[in-house]
C-alpha atoms as an extended CHARMM CRD file, in Angstrom:
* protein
*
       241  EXT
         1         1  UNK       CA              1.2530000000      -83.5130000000       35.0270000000  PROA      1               0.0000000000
         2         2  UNK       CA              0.4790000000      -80.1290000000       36.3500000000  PROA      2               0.0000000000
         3         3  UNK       CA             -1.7320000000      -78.4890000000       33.6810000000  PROA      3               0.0000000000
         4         4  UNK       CA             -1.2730000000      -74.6180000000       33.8580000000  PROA      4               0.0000000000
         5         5  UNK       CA             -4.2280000000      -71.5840000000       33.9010000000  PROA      5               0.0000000000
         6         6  UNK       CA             -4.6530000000      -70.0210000000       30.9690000000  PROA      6               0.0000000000
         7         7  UNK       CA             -6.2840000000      -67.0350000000       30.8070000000  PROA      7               0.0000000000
         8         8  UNK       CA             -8.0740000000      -65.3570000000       27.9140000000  PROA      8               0.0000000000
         9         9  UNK       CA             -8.1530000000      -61.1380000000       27.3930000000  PROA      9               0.0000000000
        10        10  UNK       CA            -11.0670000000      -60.1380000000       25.3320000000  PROA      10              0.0000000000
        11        11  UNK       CA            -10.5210000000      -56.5310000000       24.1820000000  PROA      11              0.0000000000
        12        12  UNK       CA            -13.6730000000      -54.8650000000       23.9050000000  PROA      12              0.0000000000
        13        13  UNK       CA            -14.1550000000      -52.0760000000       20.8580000000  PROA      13              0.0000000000
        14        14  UNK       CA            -15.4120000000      -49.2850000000       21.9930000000  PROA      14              0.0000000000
        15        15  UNK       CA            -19.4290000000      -48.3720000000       21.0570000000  PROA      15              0.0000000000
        16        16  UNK       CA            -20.1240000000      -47.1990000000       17.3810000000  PROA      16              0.0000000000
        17        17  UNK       CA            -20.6150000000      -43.6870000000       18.4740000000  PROA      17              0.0000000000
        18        18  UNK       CA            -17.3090000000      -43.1010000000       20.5470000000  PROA      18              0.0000000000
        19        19  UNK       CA            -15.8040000000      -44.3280000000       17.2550000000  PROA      19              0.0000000000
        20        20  UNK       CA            -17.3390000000      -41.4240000000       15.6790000000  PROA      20              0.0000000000
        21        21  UNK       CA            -16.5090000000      -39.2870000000       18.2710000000  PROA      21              0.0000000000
        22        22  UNK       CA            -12.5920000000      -40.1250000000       18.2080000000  PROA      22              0.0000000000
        23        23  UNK       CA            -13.1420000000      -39.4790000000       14.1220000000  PROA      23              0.0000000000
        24        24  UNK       CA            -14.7500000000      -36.3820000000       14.3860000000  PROA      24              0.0000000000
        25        25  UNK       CA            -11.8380000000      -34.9370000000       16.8070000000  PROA      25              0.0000000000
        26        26  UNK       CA             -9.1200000000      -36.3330000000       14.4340000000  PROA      26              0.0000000000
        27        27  UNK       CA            -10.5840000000      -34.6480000000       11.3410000000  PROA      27              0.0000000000
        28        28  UNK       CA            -11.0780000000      -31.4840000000       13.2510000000  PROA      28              0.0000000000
        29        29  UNK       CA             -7.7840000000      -31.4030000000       14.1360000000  PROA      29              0.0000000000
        30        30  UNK       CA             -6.3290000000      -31.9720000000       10.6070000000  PROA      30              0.0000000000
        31        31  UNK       CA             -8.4890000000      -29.2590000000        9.7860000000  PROA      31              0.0000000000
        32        32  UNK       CA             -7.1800000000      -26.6260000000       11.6860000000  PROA      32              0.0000000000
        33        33  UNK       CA             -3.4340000000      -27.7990000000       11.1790000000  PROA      33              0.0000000000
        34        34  UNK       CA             -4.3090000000      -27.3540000000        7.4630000000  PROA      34              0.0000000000
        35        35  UNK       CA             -6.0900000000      -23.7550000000        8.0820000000  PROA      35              0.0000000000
        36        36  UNK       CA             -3.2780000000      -22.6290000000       10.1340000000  PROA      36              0.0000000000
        37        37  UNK       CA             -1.2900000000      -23.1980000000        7.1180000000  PROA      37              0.0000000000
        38        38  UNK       CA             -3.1920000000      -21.4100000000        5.1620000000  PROA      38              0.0000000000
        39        39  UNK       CA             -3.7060000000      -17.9970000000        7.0340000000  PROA      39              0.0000000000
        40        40  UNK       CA              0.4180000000      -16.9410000000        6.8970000000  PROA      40              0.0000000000
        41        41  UNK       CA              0.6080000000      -14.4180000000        4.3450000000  PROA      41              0.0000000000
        42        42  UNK       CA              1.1890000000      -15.3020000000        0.4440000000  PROA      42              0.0000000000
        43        43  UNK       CA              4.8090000000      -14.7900000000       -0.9540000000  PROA      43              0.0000000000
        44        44  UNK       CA              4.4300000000      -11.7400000000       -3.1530000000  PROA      44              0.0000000000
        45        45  UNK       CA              4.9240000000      -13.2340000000       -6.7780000000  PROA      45              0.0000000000
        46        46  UNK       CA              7.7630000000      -11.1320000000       -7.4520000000  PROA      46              0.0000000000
        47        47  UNK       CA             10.9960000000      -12.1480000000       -6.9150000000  PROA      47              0.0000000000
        48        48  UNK       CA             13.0640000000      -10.9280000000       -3.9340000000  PROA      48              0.0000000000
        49        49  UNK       CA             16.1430000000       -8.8900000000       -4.8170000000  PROA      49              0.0000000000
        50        50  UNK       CA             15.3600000000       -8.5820000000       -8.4710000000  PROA      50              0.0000000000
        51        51  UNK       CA             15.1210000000       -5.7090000000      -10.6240000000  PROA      51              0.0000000000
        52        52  UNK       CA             11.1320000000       -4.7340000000      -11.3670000000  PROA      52              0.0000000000
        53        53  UNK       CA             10.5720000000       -4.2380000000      -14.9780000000  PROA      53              0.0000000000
        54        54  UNK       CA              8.7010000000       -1.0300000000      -15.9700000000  PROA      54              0.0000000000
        55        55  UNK       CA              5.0000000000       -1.5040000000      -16.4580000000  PROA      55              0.0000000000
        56        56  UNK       CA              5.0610000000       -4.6310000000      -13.6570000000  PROA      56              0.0000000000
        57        57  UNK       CA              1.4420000000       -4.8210000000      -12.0250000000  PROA      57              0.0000000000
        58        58  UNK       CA             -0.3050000000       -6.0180000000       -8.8190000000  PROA      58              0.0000000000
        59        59  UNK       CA             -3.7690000000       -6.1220000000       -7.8880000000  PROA      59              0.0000000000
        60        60  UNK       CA             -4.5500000000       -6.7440000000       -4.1880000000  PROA      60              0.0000000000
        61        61  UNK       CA             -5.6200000000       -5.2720000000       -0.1630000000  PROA      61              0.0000000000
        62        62  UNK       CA             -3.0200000000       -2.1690000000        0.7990000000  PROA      62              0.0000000000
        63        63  UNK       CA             -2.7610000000       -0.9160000000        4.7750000000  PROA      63              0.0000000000
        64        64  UNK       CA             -1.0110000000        2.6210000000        5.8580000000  PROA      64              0.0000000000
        65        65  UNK       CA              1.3060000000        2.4120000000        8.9310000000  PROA      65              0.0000000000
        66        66  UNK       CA              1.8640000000        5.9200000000       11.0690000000  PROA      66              0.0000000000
        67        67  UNK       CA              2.7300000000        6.1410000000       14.5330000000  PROA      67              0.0000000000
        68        68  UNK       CA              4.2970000000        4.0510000000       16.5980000000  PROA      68              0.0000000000
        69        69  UNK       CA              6.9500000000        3.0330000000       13.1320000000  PROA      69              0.0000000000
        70        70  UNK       CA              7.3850000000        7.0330000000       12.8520000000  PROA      70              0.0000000000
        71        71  UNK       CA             10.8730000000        8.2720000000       13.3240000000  PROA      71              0.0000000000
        72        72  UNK       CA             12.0460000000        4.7050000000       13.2120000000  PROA      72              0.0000000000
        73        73  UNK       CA             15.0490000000        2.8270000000       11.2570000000  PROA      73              0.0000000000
        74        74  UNK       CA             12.7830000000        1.2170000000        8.1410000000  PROA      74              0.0000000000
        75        75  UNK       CA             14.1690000000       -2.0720000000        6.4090000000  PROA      75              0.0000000000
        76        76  UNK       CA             16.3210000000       -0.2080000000        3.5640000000  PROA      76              0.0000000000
        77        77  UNK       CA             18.2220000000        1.7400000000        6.8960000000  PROA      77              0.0000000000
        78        78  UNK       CA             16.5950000000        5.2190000000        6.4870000000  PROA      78              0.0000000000
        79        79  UNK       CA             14.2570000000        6.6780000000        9.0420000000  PROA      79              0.0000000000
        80        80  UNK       CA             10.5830000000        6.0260000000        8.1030000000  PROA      80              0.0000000000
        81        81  UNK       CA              8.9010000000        9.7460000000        8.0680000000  PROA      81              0.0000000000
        82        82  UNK       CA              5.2570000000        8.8010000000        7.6420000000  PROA      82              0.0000000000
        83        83  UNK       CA              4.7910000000       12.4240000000        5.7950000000  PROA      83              0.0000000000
        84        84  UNK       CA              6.8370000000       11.4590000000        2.7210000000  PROA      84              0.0000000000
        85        85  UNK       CA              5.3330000000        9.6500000000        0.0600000000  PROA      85              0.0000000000
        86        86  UNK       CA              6.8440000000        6.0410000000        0.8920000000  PROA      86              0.0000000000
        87        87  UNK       CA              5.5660000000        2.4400000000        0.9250000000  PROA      87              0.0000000000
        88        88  UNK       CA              6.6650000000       -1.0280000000        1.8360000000  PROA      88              0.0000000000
        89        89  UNK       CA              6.3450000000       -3.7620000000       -0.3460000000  PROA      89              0.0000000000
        90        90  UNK       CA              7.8650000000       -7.6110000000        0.5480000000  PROA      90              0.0000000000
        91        91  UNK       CA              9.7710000000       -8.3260000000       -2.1030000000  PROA      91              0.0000000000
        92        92  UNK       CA             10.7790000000       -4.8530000000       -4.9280000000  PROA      92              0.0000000000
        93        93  UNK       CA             13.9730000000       -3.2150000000       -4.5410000000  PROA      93              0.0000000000
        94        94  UNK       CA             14.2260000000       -0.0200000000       -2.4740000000  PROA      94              0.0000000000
        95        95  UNK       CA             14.1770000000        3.2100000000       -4.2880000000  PROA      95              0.0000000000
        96        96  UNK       CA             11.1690000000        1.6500000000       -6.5950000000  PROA      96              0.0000000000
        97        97  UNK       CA              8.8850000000        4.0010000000       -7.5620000000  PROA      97              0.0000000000
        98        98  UNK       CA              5.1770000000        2.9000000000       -8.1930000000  PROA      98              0.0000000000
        99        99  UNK       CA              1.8980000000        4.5290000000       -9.0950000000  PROA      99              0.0000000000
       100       100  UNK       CA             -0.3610000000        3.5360000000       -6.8950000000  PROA      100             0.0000000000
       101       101  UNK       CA             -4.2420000000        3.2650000000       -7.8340000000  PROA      101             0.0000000000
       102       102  UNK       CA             -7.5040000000        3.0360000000       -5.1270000000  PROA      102             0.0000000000
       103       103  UNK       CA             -9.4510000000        1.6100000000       -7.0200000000  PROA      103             0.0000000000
       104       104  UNK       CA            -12.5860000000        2.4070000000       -5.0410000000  PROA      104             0.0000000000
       105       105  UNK       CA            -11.8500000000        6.1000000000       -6.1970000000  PROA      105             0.0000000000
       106       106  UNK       CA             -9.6100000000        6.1960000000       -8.8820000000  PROA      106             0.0000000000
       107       107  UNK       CA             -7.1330000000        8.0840000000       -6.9190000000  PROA      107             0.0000000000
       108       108  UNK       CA             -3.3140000000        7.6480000000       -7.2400000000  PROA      108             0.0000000000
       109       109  UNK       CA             -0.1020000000        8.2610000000       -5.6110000000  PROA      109             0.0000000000
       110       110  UNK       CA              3.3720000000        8.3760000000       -6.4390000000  PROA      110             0.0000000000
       111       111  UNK       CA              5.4270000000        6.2980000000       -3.7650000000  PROA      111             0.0000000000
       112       112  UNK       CA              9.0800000000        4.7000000000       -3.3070000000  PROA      112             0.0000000000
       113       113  UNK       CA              9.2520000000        1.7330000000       -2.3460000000  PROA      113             0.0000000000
       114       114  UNK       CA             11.8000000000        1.9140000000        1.0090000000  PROA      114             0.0000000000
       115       115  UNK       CA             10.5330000000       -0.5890000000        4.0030000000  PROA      115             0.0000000000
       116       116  UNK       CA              9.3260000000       -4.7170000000        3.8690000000  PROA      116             0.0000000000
       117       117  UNK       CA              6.1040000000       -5.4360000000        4.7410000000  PROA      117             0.0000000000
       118       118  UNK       CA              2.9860000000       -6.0110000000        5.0820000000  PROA      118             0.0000000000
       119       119  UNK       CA              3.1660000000       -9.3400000000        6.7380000000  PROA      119             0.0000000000
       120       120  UNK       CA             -0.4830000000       -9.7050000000        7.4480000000  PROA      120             0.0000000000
       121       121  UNK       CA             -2.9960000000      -12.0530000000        5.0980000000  PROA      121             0.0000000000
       122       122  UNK       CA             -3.0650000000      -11.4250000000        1.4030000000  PROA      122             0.0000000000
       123       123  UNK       CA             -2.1260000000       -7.3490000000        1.6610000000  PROA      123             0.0000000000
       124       124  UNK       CA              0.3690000000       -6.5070000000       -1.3800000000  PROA      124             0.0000000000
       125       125  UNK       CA              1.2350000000       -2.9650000000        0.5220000000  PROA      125             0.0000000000
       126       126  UNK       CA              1.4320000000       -1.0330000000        3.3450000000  PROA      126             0.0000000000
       127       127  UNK       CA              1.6540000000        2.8820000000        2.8750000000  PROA      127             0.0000000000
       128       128  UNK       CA              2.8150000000        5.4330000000        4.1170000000  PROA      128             0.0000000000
       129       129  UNK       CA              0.4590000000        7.7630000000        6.1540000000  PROA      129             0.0000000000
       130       130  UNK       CA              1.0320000000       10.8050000000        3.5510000000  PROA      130             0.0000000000
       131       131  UNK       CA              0.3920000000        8.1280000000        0.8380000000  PROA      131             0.0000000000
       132       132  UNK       CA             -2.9590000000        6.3350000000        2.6280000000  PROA      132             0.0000000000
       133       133  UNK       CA             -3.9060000000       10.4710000000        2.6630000000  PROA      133             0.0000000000
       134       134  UNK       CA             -3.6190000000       11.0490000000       -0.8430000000  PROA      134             0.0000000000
       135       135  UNK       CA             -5.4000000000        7.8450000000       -1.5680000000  PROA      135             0.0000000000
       136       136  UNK       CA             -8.2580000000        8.3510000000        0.5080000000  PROA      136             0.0000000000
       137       137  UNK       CA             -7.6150000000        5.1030000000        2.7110000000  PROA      137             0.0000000000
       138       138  UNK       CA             -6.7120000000        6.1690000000        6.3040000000  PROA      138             0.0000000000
       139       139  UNK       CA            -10.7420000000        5.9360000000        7.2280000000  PROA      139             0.0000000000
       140       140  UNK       CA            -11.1840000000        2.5120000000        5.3870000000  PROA      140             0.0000000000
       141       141  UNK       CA             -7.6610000000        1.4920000000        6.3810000000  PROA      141             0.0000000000
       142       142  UNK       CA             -7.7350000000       -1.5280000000        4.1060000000  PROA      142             0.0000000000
       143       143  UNK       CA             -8.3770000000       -0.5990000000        0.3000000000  PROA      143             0.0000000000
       144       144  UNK       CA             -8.0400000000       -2.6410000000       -2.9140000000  PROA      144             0.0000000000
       145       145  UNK       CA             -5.3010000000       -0.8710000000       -5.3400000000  PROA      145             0.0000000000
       146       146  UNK       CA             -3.4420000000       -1.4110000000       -8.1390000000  PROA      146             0.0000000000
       147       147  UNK       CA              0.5550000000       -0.9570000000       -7.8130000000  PROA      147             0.0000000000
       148       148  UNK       CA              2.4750000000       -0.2040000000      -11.4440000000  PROA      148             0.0000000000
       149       149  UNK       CA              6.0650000000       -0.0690000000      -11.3070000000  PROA      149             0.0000000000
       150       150  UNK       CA              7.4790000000        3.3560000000      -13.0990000000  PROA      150             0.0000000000
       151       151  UNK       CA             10.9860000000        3.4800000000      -12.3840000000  PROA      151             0.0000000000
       152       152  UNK       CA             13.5930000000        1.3840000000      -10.7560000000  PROA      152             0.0000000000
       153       153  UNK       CA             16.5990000000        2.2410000000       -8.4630000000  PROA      153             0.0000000000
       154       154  UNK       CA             18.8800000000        4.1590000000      -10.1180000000  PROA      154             0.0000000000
       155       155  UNK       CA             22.1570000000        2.5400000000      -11.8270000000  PROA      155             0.0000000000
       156       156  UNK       CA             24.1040000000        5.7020000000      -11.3140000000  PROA      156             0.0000000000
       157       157  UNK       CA             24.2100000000        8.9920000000       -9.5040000000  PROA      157             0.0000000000
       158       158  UNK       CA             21.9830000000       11.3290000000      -11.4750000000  PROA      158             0.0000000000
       159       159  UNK       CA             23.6580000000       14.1730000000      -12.9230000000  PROA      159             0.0000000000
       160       160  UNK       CA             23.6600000000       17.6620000000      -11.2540000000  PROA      160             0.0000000000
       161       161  UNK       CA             20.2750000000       19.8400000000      -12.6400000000  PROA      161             0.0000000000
       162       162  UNK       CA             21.4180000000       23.0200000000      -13.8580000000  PROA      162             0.0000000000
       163       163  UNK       CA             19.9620000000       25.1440000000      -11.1150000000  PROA      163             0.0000000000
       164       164  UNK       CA             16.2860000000       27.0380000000      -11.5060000000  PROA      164             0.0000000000
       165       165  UNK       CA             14.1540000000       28.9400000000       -9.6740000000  PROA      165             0.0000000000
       166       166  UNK       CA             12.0650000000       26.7670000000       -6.9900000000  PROA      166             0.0000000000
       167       167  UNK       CA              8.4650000000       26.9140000000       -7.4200000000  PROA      167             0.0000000000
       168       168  UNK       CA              5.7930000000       25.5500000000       -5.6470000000  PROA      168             0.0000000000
       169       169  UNK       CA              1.8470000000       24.2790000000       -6.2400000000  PROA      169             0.0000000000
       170       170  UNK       CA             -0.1040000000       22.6760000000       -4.3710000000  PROA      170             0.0000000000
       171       171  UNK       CA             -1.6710000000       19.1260000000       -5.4770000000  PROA      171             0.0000000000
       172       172  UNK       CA             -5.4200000000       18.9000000000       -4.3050000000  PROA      172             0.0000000000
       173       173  UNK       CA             -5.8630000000       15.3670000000       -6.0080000000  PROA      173             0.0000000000
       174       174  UNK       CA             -4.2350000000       12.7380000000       -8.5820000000  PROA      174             0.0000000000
       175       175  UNK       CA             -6.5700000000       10.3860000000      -10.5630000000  PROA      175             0.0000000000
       176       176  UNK       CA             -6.3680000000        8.0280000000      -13.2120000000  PROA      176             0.0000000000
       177       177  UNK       CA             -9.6080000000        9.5800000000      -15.1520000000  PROA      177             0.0000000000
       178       178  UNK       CA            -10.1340000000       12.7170000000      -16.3580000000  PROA      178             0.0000000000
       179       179  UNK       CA            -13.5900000000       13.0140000000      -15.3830000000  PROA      179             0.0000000000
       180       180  UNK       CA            -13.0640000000       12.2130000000      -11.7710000000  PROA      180             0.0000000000
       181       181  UNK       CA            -10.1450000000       14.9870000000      -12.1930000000  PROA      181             0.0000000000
       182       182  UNK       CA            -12.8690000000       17.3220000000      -12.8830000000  PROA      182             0.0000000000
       183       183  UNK       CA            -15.1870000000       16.7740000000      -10.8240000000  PROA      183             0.0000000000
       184       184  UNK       CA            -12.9590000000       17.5010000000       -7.9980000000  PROA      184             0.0000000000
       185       185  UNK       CA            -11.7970000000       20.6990000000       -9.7800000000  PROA      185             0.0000000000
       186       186  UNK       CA            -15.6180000000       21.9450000000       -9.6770000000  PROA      186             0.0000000000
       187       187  UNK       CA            -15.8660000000       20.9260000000       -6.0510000000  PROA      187             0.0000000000
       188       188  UNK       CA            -12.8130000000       23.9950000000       -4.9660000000  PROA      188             0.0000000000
       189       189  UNK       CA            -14.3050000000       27.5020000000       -4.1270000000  PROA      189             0.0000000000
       190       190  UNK       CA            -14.3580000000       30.0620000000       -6.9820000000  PROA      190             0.0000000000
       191       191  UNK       CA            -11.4670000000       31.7110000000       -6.1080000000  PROA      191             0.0000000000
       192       192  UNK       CA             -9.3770000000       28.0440000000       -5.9260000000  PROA      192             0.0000000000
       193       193  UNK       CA            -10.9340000000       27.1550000000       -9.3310000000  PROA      193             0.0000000000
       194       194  UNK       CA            -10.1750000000       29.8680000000      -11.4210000000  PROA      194             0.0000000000
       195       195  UNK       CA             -6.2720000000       29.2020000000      -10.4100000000  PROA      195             0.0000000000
       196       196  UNK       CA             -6.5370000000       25.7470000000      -10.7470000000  PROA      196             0.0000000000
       197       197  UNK       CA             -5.5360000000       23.0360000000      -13.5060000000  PROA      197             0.0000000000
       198       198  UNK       CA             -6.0060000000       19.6210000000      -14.2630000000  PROA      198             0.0000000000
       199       199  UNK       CA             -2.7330000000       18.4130000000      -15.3440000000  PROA      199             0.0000000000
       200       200  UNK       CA             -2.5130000000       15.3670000000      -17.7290000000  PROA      200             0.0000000000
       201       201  UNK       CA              0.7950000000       13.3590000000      -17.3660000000  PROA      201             0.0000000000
       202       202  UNK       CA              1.9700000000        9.9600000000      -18.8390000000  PROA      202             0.0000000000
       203       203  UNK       CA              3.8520000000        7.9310000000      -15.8550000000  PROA      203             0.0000000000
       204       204  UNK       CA              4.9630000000        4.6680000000      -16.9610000000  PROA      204             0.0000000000
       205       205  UNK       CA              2.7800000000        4.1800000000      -19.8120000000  PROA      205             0.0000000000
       206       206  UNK       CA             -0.5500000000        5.6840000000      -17.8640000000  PROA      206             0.0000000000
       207       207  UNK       CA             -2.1840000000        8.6730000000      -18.0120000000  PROA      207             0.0000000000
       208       208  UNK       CA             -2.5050000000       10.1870000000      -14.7940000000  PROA      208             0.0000000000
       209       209  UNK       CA             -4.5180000000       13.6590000000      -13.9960000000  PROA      209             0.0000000000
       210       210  UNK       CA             -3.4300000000       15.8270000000      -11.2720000000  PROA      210             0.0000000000
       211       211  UNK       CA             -5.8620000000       18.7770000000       -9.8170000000  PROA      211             0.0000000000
       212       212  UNK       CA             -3.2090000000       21.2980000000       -8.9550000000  PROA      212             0.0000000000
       213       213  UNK       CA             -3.4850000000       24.6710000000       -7.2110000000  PROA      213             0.0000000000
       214       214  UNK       CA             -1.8500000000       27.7780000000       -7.2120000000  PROA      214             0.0000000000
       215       215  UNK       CA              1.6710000000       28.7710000000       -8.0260000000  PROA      215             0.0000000000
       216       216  UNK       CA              4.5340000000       29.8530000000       -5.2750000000  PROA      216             0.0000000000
       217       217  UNK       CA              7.8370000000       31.1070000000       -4.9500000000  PROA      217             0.0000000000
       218       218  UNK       CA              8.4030000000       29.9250000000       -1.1510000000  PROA      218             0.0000000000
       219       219  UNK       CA              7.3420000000       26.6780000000        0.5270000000  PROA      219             0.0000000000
       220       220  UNK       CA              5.7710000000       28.5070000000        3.7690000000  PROA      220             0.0000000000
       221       221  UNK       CA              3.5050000000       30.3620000000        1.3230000000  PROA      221             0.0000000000
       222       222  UNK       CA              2.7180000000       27.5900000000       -0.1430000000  PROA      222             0.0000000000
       223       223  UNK       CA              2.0050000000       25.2050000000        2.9920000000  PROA      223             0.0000000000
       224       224  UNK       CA             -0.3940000000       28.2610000000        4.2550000000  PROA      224             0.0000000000
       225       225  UNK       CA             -2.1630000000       28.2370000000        1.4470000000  PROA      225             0.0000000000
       226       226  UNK       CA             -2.6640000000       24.4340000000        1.7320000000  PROA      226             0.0000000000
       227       227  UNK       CA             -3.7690000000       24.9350000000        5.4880000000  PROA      227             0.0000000000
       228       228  UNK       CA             -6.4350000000       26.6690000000        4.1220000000  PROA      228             0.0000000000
       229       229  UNK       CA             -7.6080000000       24.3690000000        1.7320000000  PROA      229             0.0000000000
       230       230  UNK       CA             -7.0120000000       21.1570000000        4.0090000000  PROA      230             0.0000000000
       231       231  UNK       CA             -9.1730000000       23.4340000000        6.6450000000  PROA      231             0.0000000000
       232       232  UNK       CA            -11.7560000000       23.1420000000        4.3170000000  PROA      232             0.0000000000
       233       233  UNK       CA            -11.7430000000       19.0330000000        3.6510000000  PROA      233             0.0000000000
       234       234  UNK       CA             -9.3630000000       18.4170000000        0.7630000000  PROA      234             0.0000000000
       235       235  UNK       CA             -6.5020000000       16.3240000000        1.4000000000  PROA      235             0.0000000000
       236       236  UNK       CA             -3.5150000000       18.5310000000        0.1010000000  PROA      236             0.0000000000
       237       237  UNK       CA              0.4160000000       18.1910000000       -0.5760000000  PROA      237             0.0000000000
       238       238  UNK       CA              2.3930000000       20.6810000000       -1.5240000000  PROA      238             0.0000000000
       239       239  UNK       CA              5.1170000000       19.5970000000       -4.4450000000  PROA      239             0.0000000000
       240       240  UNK       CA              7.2490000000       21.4550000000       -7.1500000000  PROA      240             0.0000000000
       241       241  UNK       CA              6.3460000000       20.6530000000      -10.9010000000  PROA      241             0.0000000000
């Protein structure tokens, strides 16, 4: 009888702290699988593709875009002109308009709502460049405001205004106090002031207060005249009442 070799395999565990070692990398790697997750931007709360109700609010980080997106197709088709009063928001219809607040200075701007984006962290907007102007925000680039929808895209072609003369002012600031209204009003030379108003307006169920200059016929005289004061450090746009 031919009794056959057998042969034992012991399997050694590896030390204690190679153990620890091999733990340590597997955690760490959950970890940044689970971070990774966590830096792609939010889903703006409201729904895409439906209708915003008046008075709808967000709170949250807005961004300006300019150049190199100037001239070019935005998301609702039209060419994005970074001197109109425009925004993008991810998810509100096109042609919404919102009053936007900084509210680091209690500044506001009327925008329309006609690209998508931002697409970057927790942001809620990105604005235009005339818009990030008027707010104060193309130095900090990144501001905390408060969006507040005041009018939705419009059901039906508006009907034709009878026609009236065209008149033009210029709008030095927009806030959403009075006092900070007038405080900018006593900041304008003597000769600005004493042609100037602050303008109180309801928009959506807020009071906004407008620091407006000046009264024109034409729209050159008007954007010389606003040269002058944007020569002296006010950020300017010229509008009709």
């Amino acid at each position: 009888m031919i009794e056959a070799n057998t042969a034992v395999v012991r399997v050694r565990r590896p030390p204690a702290s190679r153990r620890v070692t091999v733990r340590r990398v597997c955690v760490t790697a959950i970890l940044v699988v689970v971070a990774a997750g966590c830096a792609r931007p939010r889903p703006a709360p409201f729904p895409a593709g439906a209708r915003a109700p008046i008075g709808y609010e967000e709170t949250g980080p807005a961004s300006w875009y300019g150049n190199p997106y100037h001239g070019r197709r935005a998301a609702s088709g039209e060419v994005y002109d970074m001197n109109q009063m425009t925004a993008a928001h991810r998810t509100l219809p096109f042609d919404t308009w919102l009053v936007v607040e900084n509210l680091d200075n209690s500044r506001t701007a009327e925008v329309r709502i006609n690209d998508r984006g931002p697409f970057v962290g927790n942001r809620i907007l990105d604005l235009s460049y005339a818009a990030a102007r008027v707010l104060g925000s193309t130095g900090p680039g990144v501001i905390k405001v408060r969006l507040h929808v005041i009018a939705g895209p419009a059901s039906a072609p508006a009907a034709t205004p009878a026609p009236r003369e065209r008149v033009f002012t210029i709008q030095v600031g927009a806030f959403s106090t009075q006092e900070r209204a007038a405080a900018l009003q006593r900041q304008l030379p003597s000769a600005d002031a004493a042609v100037s108003s602050v303008q109180a307006a309801e928009i959506g169920g807020r009071m906004i207060y407008r620091v407006r200059v000046g009264r024109f016929t034409g729209r050159a005289e008007a954007e010389e005249y606003a040269r002058r004061l944007s020569a002296l450090g006010h950020t300017v746009i010229v509008v009709e009442p």
